[in-house]
C-alpha positions as CSV (number, residue, x, y, z in Angstrom):
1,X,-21.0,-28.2,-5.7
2,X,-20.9,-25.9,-2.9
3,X,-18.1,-22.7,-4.1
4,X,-16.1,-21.4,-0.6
5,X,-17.0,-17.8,0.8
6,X,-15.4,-15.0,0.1
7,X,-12.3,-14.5,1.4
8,X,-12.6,-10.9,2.2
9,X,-15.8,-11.4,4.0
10,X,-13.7,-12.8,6.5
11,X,-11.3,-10.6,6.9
12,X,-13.2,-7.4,6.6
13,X,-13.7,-6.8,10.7
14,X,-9.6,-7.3,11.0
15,X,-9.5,-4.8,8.1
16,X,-11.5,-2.7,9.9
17,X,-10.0,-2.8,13.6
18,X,-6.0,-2.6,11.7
19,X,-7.6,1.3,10.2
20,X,-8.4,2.5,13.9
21,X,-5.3,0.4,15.1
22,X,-2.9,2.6,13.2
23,X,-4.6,5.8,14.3
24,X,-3.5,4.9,17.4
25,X,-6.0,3.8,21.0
26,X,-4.8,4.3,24.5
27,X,-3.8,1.7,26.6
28,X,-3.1,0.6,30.3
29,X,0.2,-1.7,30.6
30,X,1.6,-3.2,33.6
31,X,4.7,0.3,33.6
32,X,1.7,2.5,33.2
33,X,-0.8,1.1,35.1
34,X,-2.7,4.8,35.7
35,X,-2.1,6.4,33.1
36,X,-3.2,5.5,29.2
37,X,-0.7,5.0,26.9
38,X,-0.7,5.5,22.7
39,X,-0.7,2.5,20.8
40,X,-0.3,1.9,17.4
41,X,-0.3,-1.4,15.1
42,X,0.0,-2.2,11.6
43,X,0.0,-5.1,9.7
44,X,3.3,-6.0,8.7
45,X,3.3,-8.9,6.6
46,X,0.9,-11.8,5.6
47,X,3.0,-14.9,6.1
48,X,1.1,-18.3,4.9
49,X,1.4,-20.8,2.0
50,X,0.7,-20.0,-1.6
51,X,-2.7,-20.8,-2.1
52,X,-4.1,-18.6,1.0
53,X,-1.5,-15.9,0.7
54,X,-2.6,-15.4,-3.5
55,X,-6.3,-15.2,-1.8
56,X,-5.7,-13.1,1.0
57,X,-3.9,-10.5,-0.5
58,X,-5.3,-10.1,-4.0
59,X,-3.5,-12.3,-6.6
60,X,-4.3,-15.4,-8.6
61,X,-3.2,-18.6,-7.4
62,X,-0.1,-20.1,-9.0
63,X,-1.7,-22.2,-11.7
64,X,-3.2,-19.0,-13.6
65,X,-0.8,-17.5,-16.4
66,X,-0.3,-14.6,-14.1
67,X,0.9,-16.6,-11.3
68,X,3.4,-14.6,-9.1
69,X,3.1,-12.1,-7.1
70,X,6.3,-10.7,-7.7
71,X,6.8,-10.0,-11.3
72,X,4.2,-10.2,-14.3
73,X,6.2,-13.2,-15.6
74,X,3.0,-15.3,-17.8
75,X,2.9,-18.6,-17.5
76,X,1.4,-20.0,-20.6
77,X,-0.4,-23.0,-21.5
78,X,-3.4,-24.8,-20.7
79,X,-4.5,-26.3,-17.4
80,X,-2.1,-28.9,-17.0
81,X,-0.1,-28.0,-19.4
82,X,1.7,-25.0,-18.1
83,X,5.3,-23.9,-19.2
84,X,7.1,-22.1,-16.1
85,X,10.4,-21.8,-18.0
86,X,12.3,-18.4,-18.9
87,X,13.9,-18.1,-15.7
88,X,15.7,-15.4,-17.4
89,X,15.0,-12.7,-14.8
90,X,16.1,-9.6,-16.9
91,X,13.2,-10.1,-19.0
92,X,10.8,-10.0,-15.9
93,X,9.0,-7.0,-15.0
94,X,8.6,-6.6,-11.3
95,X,5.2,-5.7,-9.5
96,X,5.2,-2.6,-7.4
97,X,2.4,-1.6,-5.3
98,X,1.4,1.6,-7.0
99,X,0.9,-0.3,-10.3
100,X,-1.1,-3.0,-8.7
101,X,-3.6,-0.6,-6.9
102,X,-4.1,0.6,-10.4
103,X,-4.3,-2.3,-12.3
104,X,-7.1,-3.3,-9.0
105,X,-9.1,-0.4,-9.7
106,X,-9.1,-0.8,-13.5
107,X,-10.6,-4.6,-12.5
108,X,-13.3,-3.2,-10.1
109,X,-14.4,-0.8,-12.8
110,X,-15.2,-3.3,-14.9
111,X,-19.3,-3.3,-16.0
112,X,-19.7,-7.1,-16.1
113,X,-18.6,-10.4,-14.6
114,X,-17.1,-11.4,-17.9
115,X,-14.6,-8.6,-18.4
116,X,-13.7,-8.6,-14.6
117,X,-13.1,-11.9,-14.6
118,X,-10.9,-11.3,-18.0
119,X,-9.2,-8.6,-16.1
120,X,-8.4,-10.3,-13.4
121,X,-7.1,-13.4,-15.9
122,X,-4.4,-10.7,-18.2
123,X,-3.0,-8.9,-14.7
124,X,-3.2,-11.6,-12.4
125,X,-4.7,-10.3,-9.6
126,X,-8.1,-9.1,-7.7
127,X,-9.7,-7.1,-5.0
128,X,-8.7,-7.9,-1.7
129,X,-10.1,-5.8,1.5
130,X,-6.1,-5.7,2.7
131,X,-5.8,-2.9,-0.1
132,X,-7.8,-0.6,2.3
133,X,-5.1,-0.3,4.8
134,X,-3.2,2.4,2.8
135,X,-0.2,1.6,4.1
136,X,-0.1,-2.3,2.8
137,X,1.4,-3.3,0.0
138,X,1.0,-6.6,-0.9
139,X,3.7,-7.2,-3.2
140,X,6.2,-6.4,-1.0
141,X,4.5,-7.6,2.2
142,X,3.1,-10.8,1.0
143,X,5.5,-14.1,1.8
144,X,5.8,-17.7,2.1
145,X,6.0,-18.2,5.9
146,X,9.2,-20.5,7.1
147,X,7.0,-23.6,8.0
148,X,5.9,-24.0,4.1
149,X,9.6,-22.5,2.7
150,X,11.7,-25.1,5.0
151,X,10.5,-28.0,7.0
152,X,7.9,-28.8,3.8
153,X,10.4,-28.4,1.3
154,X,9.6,-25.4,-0.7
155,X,13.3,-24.2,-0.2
156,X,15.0,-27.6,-1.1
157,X,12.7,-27.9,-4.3
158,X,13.7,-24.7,-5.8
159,X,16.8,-25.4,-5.0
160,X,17.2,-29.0,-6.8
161,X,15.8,-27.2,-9.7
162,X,18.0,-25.0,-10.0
163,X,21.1,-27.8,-9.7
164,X,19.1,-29.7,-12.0
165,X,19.5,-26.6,-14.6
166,X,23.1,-25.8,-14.1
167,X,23.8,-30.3,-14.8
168,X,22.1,-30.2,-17.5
């Protein structure tokens, strides 16, 4: 069975032109035609659907007991057998980008394959080449792009759920 690339392999060159991007290049536009002027850019948000935004920006996709990329809510269960109940959100503990970087580092530290990948299992997350733009943080800039939230139903789902919970 052939596995897929990496994904940061992919997006390492974008990684790299967003560094000098934010440093700022000069540029000719149409009101400045003669002389240069300083542009900056910055990646403001990765906006796709779940699987490729959990493998873009660093996070287990949303079958692992880790599953969010918001909070360290744990799914448990087995595959297939999964409990996403608890909905009690006081008893979530948010994600924040410092904590992630540091919980990243404490993954790519690790000596073997084994304990990376048992890491990556108890925080829910791994590298991604996004976390060398200083400035990202992919907590907070990661989201689920309208296309997949409304005209596939993502919205309406959560929704029903929750009207299903407050019927029952």
């Amino acid at each position: 069975m052939k596995t897929e690339p990496p994904t940061n392999t992919f997006i390492e060159p974008l990684v790299e032109e967003l560094k000098v991007a934010w440093n700022g290049f000069d540029l000719k536009s149409y009101k400045s035609p003669d002389v240069p002027v300083l542009v900056r850019l910055a990646l403001l948000c990765v906006g796709c659907d779940i699987p490729a935004s959990r493998k873009l920006c660093g996070f287990l996709g949303h079958s692992a007991t880790m599953g969010c990329n918001k909070c360290m809510k744990a799914f448990i269960g087995g595959i297939g057998e999964k409990n996403y109940g608890g909905f009690n959100l006081s008893e979530w503990n948010l994600r924040n980008n410092s904590s992630h970087r540091k919980l990243v580092q404490k993954v790519m530290k690790a000596k073997t394959k084994g304990s990376r990948e048992e890491l990556e299992r108890k925080y829910g997350i791994r590298y991604s080449v996004l976390l060398e733009l200083h400035y990202f943080d992919p907590v907070r800039m990661t989201i689920l792009d309208p296309m997949h939230n409304l005209f596939l139903g993502s919205a309406k789902h959560v929704k029903n759920l929750e009207c299903n919970k407050n019927t029952a």
